[in-house]
N, C-alpha and C positions, 0 to 999 in steps of 0.2 A: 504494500500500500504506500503511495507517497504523499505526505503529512504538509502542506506549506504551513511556515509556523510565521505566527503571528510577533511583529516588535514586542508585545508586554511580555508575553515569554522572554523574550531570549533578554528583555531589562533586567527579569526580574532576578536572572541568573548572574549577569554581569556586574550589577549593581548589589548583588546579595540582599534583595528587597527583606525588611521582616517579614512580611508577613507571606509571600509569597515564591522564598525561594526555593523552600523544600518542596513544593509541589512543582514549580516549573524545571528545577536540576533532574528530580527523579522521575517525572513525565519524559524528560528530552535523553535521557541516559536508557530507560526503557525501550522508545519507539527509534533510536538510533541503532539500535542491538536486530531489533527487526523489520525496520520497514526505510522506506527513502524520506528523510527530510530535506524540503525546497524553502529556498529562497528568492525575492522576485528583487528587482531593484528599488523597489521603493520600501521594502522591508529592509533592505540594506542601510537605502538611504537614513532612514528616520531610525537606525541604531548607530549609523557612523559620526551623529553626534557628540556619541561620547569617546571617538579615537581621533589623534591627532596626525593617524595616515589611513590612507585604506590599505597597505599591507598589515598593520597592527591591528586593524579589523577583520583582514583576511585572517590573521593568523587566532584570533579569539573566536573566529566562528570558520574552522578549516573546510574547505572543499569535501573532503573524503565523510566529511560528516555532514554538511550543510550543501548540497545542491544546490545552483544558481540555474533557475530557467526563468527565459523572458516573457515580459507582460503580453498575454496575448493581445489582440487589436481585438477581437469580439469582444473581450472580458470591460476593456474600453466603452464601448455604447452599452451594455448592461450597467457597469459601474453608473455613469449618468442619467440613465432610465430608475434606475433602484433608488439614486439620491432624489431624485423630482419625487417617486412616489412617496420617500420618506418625509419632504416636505411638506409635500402635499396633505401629508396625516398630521402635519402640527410639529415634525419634526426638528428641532434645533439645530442653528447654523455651529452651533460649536463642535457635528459629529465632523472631522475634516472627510473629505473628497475620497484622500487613499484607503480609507475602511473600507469604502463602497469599492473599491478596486483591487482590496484582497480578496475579500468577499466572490466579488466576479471572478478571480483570476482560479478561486479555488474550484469554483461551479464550472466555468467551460472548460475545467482542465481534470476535470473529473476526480480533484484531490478532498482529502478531509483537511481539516486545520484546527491547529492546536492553537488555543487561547484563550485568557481569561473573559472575553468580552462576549461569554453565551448568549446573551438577553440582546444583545445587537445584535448578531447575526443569526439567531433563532428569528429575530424578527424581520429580518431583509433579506436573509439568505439561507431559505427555513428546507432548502436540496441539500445543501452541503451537512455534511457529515461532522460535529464537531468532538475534537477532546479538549472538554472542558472541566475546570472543578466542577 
């Protein structure tokens, strides 16, 4: 199975969140042992804030563990189809844009995705397969 994992994860690893690191280390130590973990570039992007190169990021989320594959372009017009509708329902400008395009990228790519943020994407992206607390 290949897992696209979601930025809060892999924060909460890096940053050794309290309250969330024991569940996202032993979630990503588990599903690394048997199945494909992906990452997109905008998942990249919004963790490489906290490295002061992208080899130092390369090398805290290595290849052989962390798969890089590209944004689909379908995933693209569902991303902004999904965000109109989420507005539409009363939705807040504060969800940003790239949810809706992990979201999407997990759906037309036929992946599950690992992240804390169940209650969002249960409700915008209620195909995709989530692991979640």
């Amino acid at each position: 199975m290949s897992i696209l994992v979601d930025t809060n994860v892999l924060i909460d690893v890096l940053e050794e969140d309290p309250q969330w690191f024991e569940w996202s280390r032993s979630t990503l130590d588990h599903h690394k042992q048997i199945d494909k973990l992906v990452l997109n570039q905008l998942i990249f992007a919004e963790v490489s804030i906290e490295f002061d190169s992208a080899e130092a990021l390369s090398e805290a989320l290595p290849p052989r563990w962390f798969h890089r594959v590209d944004l689909p372009w379908e995933a693209a017009f569902i991303a902004g189809r999904r965000f109109i509708e989420y507005r539409r329902r009363g939705g807040a400008r504060i969800v940003p844009l790239p949810d809706f395009y992990i979201g999407a990228h997990a759906l037309v790519s036929g992946f599950s995705l690992m992240s804390r943020d169940a209650e969002f994407y249960r409700r915008n992206f209620p195909e995709v397969q989530l692991i979640c607390p």
